[in-house]
C-alpha positions in Angstrom: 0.0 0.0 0.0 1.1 3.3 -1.1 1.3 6.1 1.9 -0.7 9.5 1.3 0.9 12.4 2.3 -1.4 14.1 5.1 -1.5 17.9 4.9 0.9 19.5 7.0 -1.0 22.3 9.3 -0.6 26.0 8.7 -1.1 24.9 5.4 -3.5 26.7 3.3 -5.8 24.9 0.8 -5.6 26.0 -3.0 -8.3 28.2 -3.5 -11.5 26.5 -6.0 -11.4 27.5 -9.5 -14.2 30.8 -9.5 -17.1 28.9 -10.9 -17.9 30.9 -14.7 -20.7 33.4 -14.6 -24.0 32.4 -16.2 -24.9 34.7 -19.2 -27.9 35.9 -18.7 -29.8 35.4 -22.2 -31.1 38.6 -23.7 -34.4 38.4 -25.5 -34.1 40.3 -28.8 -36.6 42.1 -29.2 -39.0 42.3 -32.4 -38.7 45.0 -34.7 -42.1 46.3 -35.1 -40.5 49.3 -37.5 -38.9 47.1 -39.9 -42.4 44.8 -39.8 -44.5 47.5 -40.5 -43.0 48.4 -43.5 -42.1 45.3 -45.0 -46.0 44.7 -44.7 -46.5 48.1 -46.4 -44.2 47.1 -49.3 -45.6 43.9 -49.5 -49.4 45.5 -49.4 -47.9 48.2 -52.3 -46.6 45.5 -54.7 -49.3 42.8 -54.1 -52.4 45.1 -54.6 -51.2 46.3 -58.1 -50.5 42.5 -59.2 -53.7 41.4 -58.1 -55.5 44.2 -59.5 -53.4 43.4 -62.8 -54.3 39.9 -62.6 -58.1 40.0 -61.3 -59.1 42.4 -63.8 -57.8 40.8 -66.9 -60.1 37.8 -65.9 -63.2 40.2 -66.0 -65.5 40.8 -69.2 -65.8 44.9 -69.8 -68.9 45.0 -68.1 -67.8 43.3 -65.5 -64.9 45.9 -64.9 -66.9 49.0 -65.3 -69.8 47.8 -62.8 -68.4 45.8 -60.2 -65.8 47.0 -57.7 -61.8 46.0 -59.3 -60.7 44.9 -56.1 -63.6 42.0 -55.2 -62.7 38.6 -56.9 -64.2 38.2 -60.3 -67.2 36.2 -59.8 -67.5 34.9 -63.3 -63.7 34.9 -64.7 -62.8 34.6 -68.4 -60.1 34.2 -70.8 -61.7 35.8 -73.3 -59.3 38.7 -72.9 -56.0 36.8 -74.2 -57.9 35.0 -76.9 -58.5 38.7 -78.2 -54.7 39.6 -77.5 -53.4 36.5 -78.8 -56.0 37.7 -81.8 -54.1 40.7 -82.5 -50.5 41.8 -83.2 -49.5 40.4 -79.9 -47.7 37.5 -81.4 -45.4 40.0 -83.2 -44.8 42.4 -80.6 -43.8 40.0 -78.6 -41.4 38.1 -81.2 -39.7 42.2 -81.7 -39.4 42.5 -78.0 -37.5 39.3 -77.4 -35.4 39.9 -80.6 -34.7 43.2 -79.2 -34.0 42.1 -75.6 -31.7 39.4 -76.5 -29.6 41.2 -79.0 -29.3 44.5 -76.8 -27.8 42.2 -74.0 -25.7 40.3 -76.1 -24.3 43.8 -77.6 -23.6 45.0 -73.6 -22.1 41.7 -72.3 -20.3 41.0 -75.4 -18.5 44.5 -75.1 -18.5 45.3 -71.3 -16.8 41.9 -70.7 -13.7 42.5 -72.1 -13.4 46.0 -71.3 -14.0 45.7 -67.9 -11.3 43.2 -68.1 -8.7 45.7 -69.5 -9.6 48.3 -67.0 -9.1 45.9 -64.4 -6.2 44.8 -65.3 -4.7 48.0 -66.4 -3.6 50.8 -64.3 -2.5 53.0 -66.9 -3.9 56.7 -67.0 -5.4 56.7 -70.8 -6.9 53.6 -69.7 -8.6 54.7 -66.5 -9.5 58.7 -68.0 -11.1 56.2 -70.5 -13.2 55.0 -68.0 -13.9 57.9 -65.8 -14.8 59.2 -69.8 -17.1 55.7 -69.9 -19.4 56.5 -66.9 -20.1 60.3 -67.7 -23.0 58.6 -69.3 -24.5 57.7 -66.4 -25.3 61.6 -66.4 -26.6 61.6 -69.8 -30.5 60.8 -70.2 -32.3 59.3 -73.4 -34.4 61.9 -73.8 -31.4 64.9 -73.9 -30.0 62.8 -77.0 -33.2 61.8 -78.7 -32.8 64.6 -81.6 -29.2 63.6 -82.0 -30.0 60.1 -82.4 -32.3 60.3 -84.6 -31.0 62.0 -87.0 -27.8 59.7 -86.3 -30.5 56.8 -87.3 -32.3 58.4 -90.4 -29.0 59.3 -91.7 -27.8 55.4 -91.3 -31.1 54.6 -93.4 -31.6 52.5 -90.1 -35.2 54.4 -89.2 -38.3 51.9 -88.9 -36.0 49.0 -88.2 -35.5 46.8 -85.1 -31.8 47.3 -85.2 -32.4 51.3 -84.8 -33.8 50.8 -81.3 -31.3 47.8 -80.6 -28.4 50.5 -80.8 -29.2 53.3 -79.1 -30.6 50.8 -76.2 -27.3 49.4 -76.1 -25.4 52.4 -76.2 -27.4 54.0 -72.9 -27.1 50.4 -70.9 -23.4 50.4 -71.4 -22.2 52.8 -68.5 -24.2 50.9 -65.6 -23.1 47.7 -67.2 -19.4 48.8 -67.3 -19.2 49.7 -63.6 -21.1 46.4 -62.7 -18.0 44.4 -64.1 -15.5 46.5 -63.8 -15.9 46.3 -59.7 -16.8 42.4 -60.0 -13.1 42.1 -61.9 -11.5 43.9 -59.2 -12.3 41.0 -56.6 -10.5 38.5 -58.4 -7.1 38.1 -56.8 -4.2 38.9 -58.2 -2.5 35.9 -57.9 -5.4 34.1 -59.9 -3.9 36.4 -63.0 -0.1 35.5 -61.9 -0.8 31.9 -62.1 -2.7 31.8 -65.3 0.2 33.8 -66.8 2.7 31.6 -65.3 1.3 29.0 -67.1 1.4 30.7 -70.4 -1.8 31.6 -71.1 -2.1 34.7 -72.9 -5.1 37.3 -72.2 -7.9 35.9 -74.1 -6.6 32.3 -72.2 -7.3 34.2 -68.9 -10.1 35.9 -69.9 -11.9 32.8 -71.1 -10.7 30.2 -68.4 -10.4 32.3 -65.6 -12.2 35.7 -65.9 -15.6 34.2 -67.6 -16.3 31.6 -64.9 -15.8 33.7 -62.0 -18.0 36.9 -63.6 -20.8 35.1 -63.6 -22.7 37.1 -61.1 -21.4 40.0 -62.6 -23.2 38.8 -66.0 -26.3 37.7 -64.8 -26.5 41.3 -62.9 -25.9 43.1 -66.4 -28.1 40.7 -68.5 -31.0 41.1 -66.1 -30.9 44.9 -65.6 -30.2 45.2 -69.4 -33.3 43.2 -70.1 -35.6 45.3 -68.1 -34.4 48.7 -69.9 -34.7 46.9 -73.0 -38.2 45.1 -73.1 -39.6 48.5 -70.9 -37.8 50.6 -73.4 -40.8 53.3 -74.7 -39.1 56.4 -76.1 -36.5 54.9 -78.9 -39.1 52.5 -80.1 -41.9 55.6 -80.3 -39.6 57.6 -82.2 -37.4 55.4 -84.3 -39.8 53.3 -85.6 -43.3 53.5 -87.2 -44.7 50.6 -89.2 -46.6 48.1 -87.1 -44.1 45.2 -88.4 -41.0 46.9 -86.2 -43.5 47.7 -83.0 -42.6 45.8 -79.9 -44.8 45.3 -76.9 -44.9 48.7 -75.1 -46.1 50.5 -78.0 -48.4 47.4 -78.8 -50.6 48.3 -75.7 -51.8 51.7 -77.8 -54.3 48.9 -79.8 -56.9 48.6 -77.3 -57.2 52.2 -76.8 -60.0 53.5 -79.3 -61.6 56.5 -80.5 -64.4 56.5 -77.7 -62.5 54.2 -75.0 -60.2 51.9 -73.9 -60.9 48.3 -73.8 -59.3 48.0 -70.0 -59.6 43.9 -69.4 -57.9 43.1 -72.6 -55.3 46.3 -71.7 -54.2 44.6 -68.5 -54.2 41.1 -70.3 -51.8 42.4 -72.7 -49.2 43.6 -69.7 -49.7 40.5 -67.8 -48.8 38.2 -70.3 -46.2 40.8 -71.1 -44.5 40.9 -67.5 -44.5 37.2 -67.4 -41.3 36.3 -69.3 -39.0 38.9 -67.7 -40.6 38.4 -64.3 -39.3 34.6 -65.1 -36.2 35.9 -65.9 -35.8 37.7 -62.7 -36.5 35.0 -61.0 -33.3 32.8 -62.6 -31.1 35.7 -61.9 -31.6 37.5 -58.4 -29.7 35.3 -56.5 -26.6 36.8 -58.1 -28.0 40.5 -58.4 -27.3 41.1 -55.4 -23.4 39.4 -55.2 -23.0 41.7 -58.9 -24.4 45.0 -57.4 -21.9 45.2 -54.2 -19.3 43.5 -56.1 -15.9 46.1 -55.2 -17.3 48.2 -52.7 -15.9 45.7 -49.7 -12.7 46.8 -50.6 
């Protein structure tokens, strides 16, 4: 048997180890402000859709007699048989030709020029730039006269690709800044290596720079999209026949001489906001990654 050794007296214990304070858990409380107004925001974009939707299910005597906002109590589609009747089809074809080429004009560009301002910290290169984004200052409607008479001298007027330009011209600044501040987060050693490797810029700019500007595409291909199929002003302006008209001046049909057919009206926008509110959808979860991309930094 192994002896203990007794304490000795005069001896003085080792103090316990101070037992840890409980934290006290602090309810968070609820933020009435910020749930207030999300309900306002929801109440301001929800009334507008149902009213969009409810009253392109009603007949136009329905509309004019019964309140907007009660549920229709008979609903029809008689409304988009009579769009689908009309020019719709066409309007619709313009729009998407004119949507798809305006974005692949912007991306197409903006891509590798955001990539030489990135990359380039020369001072022509960056007073380029700074030149690039006065733009953003510059509204369609101060440079209407100029381009259309830019247009008409082209022999360009009443032709899809006379409202594909200008659009594309106005959307490049905003879609500039959007990549050039994606292009900026990619680190610098990403370039190094690719370099080391000996891949030359459009190597990098393919195998490196495309994959991870993704967000910053999507951003610029959604945003682009909305200024394009919303466009009103260069479409009013630069073109005229009915074969070149695109969906926003398509809605002018069902307003007549002694009233406006109002069901088939909001029939026509619905089935109009359908395809890019489908296209927001795909894209917002990198809209927001594309917007802040750069100001971290």
């Amino acid at each position: 048997m192994t002896a203990t050794a007794l304490p000795t007296r005069g001896a003085t214990a080792a103090p316990a180890p101070p037992r840890p304070r409980r934290r006290r858990r602090r309810r968070e409380r609820p933020n009435v402000l910020a749930g207030v107004l999300s309900l306002a925001w929801f109440v301001l974009v929800a009334v507008p859709l149902y009213y969009l939707v409810s009253g392109s299910l009603r007949t136009r005597q329905d509309y004019l007699s019964t309140n907007p906002l009660v549920p229709p109590s008979d609903p029809t589609l008689e409304n988009y048989r009579t769009v689908f009747e009309g020019g719709f089809p066409t309007y619709l074809l313009n729009t998407v030709v004119v949507t798809l080429a305006t974005v692949a004009i912007v991306v197409g560009l903006t891509l590798p020029a955001a990539y030489a301002i990135a990359r380039n910290t020369g001072r022509f290169v960056q007073r380029g730039f700074s030149l690039m984004l006065v733009g953003l200052a510059i509204p369609a409607q101060a440079a209407i006269i100029p381009v259309y008479l830019m247009i008409t001298q082209l022999r360009m007027y009443d032709t899809l690709l006379a409202v594909i330009l200008p659009t594309a011209a106005f959307a490049m600044p905003v879609a500039l800044l959007v990549m050039v501040n994606s292009l900026r987060d990619i680190p610098g050693e990403l370039y190094e290596a690719q370099t080391l490797d000996g891949a030359g810029p459009f190597a990098v700019l393919r195998h490196l720079v495309l994959p991870l500007a993704k967000p910053a595409i999507t951003t610029v291909s959604v945003f682009t999209s909305l200024t394009a199929w919303n466009g009103f002003l260069f479409p009013l302006v630069l073109t005229q026949s009915e074969d070149t008209r695109v969906l926003t001046l398509g809605l002018w049909d069902f307003q007549g001489q002694f009233g406006t057919n109002v069901p088939g009206l909001l029939a026509a926008v619905t089935l109009s906001v359908v395809p890019i509110f489908v296209l927001y959808l795909i894209g917002r979860r990198y809209l927001l990654s594309g917007l802040t991309a750069g100001f971290g930094k």
